[in-house]
Structure formats: C-alpha cells, structure tokens
N, C-alpha and C positions, 0 to 999 in steps of 0.2 A: 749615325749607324747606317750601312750597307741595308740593301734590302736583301743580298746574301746572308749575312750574319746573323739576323732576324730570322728566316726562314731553318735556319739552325737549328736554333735554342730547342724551338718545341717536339723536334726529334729527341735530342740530346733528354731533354726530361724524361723522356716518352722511354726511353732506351734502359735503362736502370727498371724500370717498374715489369716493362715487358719482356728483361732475361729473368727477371726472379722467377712472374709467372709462367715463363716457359722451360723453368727447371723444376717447377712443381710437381707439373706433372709425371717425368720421368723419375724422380724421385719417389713420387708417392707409387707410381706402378713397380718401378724393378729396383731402387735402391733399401728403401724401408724394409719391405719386405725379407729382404736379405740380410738387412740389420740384425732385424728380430728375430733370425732362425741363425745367426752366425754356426758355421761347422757343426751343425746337429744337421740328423739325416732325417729323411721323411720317415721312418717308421719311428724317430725321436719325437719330430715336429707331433706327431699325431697320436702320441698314448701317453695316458696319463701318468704322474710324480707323485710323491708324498708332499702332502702339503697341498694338492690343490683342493681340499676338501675345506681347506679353512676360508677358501672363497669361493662359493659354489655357484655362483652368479657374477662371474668376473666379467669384466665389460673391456678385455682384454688381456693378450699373455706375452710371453716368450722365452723360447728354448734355444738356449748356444748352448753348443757344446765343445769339449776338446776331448781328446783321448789323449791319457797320462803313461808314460809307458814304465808305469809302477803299479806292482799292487795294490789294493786298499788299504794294507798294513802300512806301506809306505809312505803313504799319503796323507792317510787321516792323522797323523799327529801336528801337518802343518796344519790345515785344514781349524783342527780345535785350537791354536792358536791366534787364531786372525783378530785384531781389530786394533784401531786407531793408537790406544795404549799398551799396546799387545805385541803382536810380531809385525802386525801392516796388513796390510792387503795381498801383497805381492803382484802390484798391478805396476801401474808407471807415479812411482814413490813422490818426484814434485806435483801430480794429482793428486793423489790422494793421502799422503804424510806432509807434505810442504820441504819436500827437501830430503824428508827422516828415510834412512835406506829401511824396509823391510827385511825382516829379521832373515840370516843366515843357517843358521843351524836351528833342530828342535828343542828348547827351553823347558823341562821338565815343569817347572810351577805352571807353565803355561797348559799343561795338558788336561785338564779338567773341566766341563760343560756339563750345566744343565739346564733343563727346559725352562725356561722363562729367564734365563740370564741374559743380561743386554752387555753390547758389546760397543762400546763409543766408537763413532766415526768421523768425528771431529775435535781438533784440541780442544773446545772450550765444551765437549761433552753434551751440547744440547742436540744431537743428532746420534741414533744411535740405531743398530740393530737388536733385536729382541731373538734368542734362540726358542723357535716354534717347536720344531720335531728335532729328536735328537736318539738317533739308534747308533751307538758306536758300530764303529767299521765300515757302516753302510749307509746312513741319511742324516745329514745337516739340515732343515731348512732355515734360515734365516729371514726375519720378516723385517720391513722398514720402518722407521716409525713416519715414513716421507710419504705427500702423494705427490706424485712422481711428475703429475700432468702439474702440479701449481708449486709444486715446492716447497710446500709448506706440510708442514708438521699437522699430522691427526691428531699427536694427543696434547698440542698446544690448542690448538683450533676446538680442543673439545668435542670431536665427532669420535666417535664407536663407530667400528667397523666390524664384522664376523670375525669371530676367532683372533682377538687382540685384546691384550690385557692393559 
C-alpha cells in the first residue's frame, strides 16, 4: 500500500462523522424549529388549545396549522371519521394505511364520537388514539397512547400519565 492511500482512509472515516455533526447544528437551530410550528402563525405558536390542560407540565409541544377553505360544518364530518379502520387519516395512505386509500366521501355510521373512544392506528390495532375532548363543530383532541420520543406504548409500558385512561 501507497503511502498516499493510507494518508486517505483517515480523512475518509473522519468525513461521514463530521457531515452528520455539522448538520446538527443547522438543524437543531433553524430546521426543527420550523417543523414543530409547520404553517401556524406566531400568535398560533403562542396561545393556548383545548387539551392542553391534560398536560400541565409538558416537557414539550407543537403547533402546525393549515387553513381549510371550508367551514367547520364542512369539515367536521371528515374530521369524526378518521382512524386506521375507519376513513384513514387523509395523510400519505402507504404511511399510514399501507397502501388502503383514505376514504372519499362522508360515511354516515362513521359520524359519531365520544370522549374516551379509541380510534386504532395500526392494522393489528395495538396502537391507537384515545378521543380526549370532544365538542362537535368545534374541538377534537386526540391523544396517543405512544411516547413519541421512544415509541413505545404508555399503556403497554404500564406508566400513567395526566389525564389518560
């Protein structure tokens, strides 16, 4: 071996460790940031929701928003439809249906929610949302039964949490 060739390598090692950590930080300053506020406006970003009362001590948050250009009549009937066996999500269907298109039009049986009904988000139904607050017309919360940061299940894991059944 070259004493070129050798003088190589230990950049080349070196090169992979120090693009990651020098996308860290641009990431952690201006892209994250951005994530967790997607299309909500600062006067969004900064006042409070229904629902945040069930974690009064949150050790983090976050607000996207969109504007719908339908009323709440319009709206809320998809809206109480949502979940895994249900109409979908209406996000990007091979995420989060595997393939299954999200439902098209509003399904009549589907229009009915109440507080503390869970809504599966997985085919094999061990991941699910829990309906927290539920005011028609006007407030859905929806709570996970996931933490978020481990991916694992709270109420497999056996931990309580504020305001979870």
């Amino acid at each position: 071996m070259s004493t070129k060739q050798s003088r190589r390598r230990p950049v080349v090692r070196l090169l992979a460790p120090g693009a990651v950590c020098a996308a860290a930080g641009p990431y952690a300053l201006w892209i994250r940031p951005r994530l967790l506020t997607w299309g909500a406006t600062g006067d969004e970003i900064g006042r409070a929701f229904p629902g945040d009362e069930l974690f009064p001590v949150a050790d983090g948050s976050s607000v996207m928003a969109t504007t719908l250009p339908a009323p709440p009549g319009k709206v809320w009937p998809w809206l109480v439809q949502m979940g895994y066996d249900r109409a979908g999500w209406y996000s990007w269907d091979r995420l989060d249906r595997y393939g299954i298109p999200s439902a098209d039009r509003v399904v009549p049986e589907w229009q009915h929610l109440t507080a503390g009904q869970r809504l599966t988000a997985t085919p094999d139904g061990r991941s699910w949302f829990t309906v927290a607050l539920l005011e028609p017309q006007r407030t859905l919360v929806l709570r996970s039964d996931l933490d978020l940061a481990s991916g694992r299940s709270f109420v497999r894991a056996g931990i309580r949490c504020p305001g979870r059944t």
